[in-house]
Wavefront OBJ file of the C-alpha trace (Angstrom):
o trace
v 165.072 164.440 191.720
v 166.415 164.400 188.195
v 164.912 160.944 187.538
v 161.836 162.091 188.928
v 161.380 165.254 186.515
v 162.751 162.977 183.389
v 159.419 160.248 184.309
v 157.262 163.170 184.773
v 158.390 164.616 181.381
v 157.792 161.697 179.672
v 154.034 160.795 181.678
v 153.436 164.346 180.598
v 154.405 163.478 176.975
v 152.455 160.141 176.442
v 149.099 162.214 177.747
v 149.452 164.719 175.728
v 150.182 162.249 173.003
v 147.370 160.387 174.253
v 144.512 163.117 173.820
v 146.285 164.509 170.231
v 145.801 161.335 168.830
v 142.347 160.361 170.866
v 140.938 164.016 169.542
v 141.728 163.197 165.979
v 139.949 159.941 165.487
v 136.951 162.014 166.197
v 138.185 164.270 163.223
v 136.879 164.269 159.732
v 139.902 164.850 157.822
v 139.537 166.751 154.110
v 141.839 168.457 151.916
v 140.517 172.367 150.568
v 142.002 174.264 147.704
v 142.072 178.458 147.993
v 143.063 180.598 144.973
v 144.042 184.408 145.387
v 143.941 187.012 142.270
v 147.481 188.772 143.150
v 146.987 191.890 140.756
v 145.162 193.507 144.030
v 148.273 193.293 145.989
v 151.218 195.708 145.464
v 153.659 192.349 144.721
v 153.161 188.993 145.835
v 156.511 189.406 148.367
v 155.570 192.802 150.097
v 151.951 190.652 150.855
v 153.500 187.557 151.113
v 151.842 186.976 155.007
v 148.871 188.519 154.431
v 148.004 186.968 150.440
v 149.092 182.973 152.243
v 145.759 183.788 154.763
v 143.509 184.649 152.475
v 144.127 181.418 150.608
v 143.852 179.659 153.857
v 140.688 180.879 154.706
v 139.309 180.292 151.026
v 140.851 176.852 151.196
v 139.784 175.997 154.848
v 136.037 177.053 154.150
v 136.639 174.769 151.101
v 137.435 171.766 152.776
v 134.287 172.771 155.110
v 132.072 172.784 151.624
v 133.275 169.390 150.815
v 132.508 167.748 154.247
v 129.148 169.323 154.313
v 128.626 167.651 150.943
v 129.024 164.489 152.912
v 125.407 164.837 154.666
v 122.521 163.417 154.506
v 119.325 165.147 152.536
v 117.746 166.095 156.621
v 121.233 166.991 158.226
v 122.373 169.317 155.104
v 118.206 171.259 155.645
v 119.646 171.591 159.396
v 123.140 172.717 158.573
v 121.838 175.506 156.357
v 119.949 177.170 159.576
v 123.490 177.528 161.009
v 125.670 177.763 157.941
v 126.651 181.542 158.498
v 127.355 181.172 161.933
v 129.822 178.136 161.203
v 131.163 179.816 158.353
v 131.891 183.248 160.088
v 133.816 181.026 162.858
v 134.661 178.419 160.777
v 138.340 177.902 162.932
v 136.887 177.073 166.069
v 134.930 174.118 164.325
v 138.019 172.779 162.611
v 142.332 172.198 162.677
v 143.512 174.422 159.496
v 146.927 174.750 159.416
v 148.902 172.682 157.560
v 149.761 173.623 153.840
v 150.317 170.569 151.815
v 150.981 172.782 148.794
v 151.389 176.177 147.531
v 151.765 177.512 143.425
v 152.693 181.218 142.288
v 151.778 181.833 138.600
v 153.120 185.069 138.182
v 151.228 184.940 134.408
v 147.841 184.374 135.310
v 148.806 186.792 138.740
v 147.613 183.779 140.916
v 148.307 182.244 143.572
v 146.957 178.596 145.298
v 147.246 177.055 148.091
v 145.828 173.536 149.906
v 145.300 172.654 153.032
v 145.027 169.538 155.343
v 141.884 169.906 157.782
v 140.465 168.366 160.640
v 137.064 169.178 160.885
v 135.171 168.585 164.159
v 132.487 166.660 163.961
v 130.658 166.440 167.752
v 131.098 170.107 167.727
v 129.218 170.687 164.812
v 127.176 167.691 165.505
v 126.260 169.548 168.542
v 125.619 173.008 167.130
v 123.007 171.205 165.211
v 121.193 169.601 168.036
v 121.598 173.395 170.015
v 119.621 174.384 166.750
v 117.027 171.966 166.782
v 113.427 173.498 167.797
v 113.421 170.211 170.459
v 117.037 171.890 172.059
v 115.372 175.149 172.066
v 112.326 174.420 173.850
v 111.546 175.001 177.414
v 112.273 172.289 180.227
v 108.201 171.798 180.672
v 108.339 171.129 176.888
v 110.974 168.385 177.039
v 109.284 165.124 175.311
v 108.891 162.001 176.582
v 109.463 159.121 174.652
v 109.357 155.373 174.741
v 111.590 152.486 173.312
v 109.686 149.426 171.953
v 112.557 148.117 170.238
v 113.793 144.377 170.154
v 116.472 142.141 168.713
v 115.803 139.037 166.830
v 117.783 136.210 165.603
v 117.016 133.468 162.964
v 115.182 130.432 165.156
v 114.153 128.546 161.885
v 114.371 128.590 158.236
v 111.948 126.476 156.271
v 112.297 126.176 153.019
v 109.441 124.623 151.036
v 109.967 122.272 147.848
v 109.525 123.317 144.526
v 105.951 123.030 142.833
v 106.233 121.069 140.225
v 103.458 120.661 137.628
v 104.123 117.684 134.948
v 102.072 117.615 131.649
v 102.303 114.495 129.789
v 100.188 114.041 125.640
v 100.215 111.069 124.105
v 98.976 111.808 120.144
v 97.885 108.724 118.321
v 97.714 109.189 114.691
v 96.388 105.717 111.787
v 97.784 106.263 108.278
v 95.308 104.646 105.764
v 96.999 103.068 102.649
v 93.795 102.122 100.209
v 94.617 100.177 96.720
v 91.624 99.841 94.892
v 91.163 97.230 92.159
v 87.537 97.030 89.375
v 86.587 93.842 88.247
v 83.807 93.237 87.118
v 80.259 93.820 89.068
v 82.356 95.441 91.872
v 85.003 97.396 93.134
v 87.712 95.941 95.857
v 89.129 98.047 98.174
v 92.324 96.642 100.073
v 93.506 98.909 103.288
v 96.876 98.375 105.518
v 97.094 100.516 108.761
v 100.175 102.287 110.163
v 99.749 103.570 114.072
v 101.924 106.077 115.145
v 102.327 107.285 118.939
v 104.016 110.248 119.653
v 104.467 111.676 123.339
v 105.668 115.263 124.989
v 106.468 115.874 128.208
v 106.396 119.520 129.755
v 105.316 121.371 132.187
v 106.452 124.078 134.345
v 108.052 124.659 138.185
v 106.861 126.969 140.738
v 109.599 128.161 143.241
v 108.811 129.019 147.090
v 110.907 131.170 148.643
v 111.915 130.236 152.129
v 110.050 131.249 155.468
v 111.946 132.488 157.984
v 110.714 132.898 161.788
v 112.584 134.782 164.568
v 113.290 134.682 168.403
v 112.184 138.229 169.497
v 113.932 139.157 173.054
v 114.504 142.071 174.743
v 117.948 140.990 175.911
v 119.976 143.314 174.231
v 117.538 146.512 174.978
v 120.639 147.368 177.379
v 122.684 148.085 174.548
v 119.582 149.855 172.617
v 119.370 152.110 174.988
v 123.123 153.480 175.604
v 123.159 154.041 172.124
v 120.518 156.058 171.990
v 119.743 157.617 174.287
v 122.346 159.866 174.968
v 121.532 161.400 171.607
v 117.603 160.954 172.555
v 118.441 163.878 175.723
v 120.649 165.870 173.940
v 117.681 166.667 171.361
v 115.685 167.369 174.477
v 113.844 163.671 174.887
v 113.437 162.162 178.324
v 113.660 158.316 177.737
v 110.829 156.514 179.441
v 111.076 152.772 180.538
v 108.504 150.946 178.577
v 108.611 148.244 181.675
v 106.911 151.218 183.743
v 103.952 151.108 181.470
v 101.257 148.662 181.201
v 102.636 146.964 178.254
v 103.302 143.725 179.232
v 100.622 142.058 176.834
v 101.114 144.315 173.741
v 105.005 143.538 174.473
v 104.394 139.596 174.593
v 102.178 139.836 171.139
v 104.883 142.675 169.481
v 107.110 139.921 169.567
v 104.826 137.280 168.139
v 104.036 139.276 165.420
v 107.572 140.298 164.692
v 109.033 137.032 164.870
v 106.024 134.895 163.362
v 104.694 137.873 161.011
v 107.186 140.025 160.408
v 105.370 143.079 161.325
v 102.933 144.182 163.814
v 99.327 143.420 163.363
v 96.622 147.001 163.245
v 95.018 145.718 166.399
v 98.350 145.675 168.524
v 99.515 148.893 166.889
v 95.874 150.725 167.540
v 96.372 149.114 171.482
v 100.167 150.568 171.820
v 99.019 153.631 170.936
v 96.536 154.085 172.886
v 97.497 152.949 176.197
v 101.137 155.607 175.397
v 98.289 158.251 174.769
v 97.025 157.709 178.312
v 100.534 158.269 179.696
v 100.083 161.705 177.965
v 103.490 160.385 175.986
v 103.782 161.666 172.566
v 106.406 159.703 171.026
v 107.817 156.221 171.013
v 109.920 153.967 168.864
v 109.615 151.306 167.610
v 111.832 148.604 165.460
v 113.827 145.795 165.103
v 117.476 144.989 165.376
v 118.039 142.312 163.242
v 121.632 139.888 164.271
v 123.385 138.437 161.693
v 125.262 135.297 160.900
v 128.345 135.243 163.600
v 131.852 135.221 161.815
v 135.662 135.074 162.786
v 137.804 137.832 162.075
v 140.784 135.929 159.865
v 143.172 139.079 160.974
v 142.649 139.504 164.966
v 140.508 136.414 165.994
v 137.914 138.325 167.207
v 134.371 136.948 167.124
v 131.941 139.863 164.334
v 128.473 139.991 163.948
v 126.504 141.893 161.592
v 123.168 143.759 162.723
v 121.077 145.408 160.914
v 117.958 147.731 161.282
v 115.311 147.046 158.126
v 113.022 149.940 159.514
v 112.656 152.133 162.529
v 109.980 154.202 163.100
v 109.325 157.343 165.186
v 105.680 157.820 165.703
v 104.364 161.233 167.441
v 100.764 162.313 168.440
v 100.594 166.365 168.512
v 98.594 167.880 171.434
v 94.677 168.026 170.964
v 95.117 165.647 167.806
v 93.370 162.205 167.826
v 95.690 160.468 165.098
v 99.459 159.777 165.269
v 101.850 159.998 162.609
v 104.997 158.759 161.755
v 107.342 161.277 161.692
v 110.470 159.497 161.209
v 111.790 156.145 159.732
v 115.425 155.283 158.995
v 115.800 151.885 157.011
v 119.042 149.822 155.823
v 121.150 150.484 158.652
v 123.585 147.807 159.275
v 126.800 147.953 161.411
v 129.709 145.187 162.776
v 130.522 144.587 166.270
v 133.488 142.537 167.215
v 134.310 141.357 170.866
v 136.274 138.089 172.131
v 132.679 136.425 172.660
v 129.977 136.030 170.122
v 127.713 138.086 172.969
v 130.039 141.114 173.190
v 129.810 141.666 169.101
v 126.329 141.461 169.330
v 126.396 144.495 172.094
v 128.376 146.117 170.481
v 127.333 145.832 166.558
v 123.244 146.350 168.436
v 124.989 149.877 170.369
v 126.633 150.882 166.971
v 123.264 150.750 165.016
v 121.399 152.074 167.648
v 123.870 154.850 167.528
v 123.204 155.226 163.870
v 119.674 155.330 163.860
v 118.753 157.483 166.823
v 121.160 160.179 164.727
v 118.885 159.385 161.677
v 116.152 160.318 163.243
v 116.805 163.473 165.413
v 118.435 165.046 161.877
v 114.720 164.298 160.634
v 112.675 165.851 163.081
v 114.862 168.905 163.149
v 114.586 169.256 159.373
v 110.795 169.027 160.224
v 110.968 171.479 162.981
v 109.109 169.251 165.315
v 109.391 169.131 169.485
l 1 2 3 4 5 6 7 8 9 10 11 12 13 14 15 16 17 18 19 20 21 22 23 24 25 26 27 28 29 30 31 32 33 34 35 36 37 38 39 40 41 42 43 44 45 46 47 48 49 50 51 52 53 54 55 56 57 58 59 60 61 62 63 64 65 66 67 68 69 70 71 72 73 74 75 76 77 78 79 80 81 82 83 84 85 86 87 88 89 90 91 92 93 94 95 96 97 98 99 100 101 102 103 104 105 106 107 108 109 110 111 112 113 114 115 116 117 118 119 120 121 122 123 124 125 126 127 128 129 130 131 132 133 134 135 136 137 138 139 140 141 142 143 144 145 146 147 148 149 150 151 152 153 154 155 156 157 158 159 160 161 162 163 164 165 166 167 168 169 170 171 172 173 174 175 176 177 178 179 180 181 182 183 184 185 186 187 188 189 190 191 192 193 194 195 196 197 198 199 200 201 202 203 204 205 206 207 208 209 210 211 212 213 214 215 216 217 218 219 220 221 222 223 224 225 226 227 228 229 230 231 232 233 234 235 236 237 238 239 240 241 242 243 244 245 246 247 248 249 250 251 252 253 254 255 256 257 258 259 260 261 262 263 264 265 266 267 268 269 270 271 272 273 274 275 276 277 278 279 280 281 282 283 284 285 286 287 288 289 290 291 292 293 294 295 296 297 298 299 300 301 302 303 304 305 306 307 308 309 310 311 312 313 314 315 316 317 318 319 320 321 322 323 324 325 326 327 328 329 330 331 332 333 334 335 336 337 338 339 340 341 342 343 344 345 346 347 348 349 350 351 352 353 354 355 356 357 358 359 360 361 362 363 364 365 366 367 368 369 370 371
């Protein structure tokens, strides 16, 4: 019985050990500095207890300031529309506790503390989504919106030879040495010849840039999806399955274009558009995730990839409007996956981004105000 309370006590231990140390790698961890004016107080010892959590709250809603200067120009327009109510219960957003240091200068009649906090982010993440006018409108309102989103890697890299344009002058130049001599009756003239050639070379180079082409697949749109698209519904979007639409031409020439072109052509864009109008779907995605060269992680072994998004773009066509507009594009996002196999990085590096970007762009329409 004994031994069987001792391996419970120590099951018990390694959860709770478990979930302290799971909850604070979701933690943003920041340091805040409080300063009390002591002259209020009758002495600093009577008020000991009561001056220490007044600094604390100065220095906890410090630390708050500082991660807030962390965001983004769209997430900091969001966080001011619930700034009060964070600030007024700043504790249950964050772990404030521990003092890291403490000063009394009875001369200046200060005192200052800092503390270490751990600030959660999902919750506040979350109170800004609950915020959002998309969270905040009615279940008929909830917006449905479509994924055209596709990886591509590098299938060929030509790279053209320089231009190079030769100029070649040849100058010919005769020197004329005349002696004349007068006899009489007549005048002699006696002329030797010197020819001269002198040659330049020049001319000048033209350098072509390489041309890359890519191999556009939808193989990855697995791990597209799960990252986005639990951030898609909590901002109140219902993800529809672009396979359910008819898109199966526009699909095959989006990833011509992409991977020939680079970019979509008008007529493809003006026939994606309209055939997601007729859906009555007023937003879609649409972008490219981008896979890097594969590498070997020197430390663990692990296989990493880089991938990177060069532009996303949220397009959105308001009720009773003809036109749609773009309402949201996130460029330069780039993250690493790693994974035993070259094909698990790449899930994981494409989830990562998607992750990233989906974020991007729900701060953006909330800043907007759009649903």
């Amino acid at each position: 019985m004994i031994k069987n309370m001792s391996c419970c006590k120590k099951i018990l231990f390694f959860i709770l050990f478990y979930f302290l140390n799971y909850s604070q790698i979701y933690a943003f961890e920041e340091t805040g500095k409080g300063s009390i004016d002591i002259s209020v107080y009758s002495s600093f010892e009577e008020d000991k207890n009561i001056i220490i959590e007044e600094a604390k709250k100065i220095a906890c809603k410090n630390a708050l300031k500082k991660y807030v200067s962390t965001f983004t120009i769209d997430k900091k327009k969001n966080y001011d529309k619930i700034k009060s109510k964070i600030e007024k219960n700043y504790s249950s957003y964050m772990v404030c506790n521990e003092i890291i240091d403490e000063s009394l200068d009875v001369a200046e009649n200060k005192f200052v503390i800092v503390v270490k906090a751990n600030i959660d982010e999902t919750k506040i993440n979350q109170a800004l989504v609950e915020a959002s006018a998309i969270a905040k409108a009615s279940e008929d309102e909830i917006s449905d919106i479509v994924l055209l989103m596709f990886s591509a890697k590098t299938k060929n890299i030509k790279q053209k030879e320089d231009k190079v344009t030769q100029v070649d002058q040849t100058k010919k130049s005769v020197d004329v040495e005349q002696t004349g001599a007068a006899t009489e009756g007549e005048t002699q003239i006696s002329s030797e010849t010197t020819e001269t050639n002198v040659t330049s070379t020049g001319g000048n180079t033209v350098s072509s840039s390489e041309v890359i082409t890519y191999e556009i697949s939808d193989i990855y749109n697995e791990s597209i999806e799960a990252g986005m698209i639990e951030i898609l519904n909590t901002a109140g979007f219902e993800l529809i399955d672009g396979g359910d639409l008819d898109l199966e031409e526009q699909i095959e020439t989006i990833k011509s274009d992409y991977g020939e072109q680079g970019k979509l052509s008008k007529a493809v864009q003006k026939s994606i558009k309209k055939n997601i109008a007729s859906e009555e779907i007023s937003f879609y995605i649409q972008g490219i995730f981008k896979i890097g060269s594969q590498e070997v992680d020197s430390a663990t072994g692990l296989k990493v990839v880089n991938v990177s998004v060069v532009s996303a773009k949220m397009m959105h066509k308001r009720e009773g409007k003809k036109f749609w507009k773009s309402v949201a594009t996130v460029a330069g996002n780039q993250r690493k996956g790693k994974g035993t196999t070259y094909d698990e990085s790449i899930n994981n590096a494409i989830r990562l981004c998607a992750q990233s970007v989906a974020k991007q762009m729900v701060q953006k329409l909330n800043a907007k105000g759009i649903k």
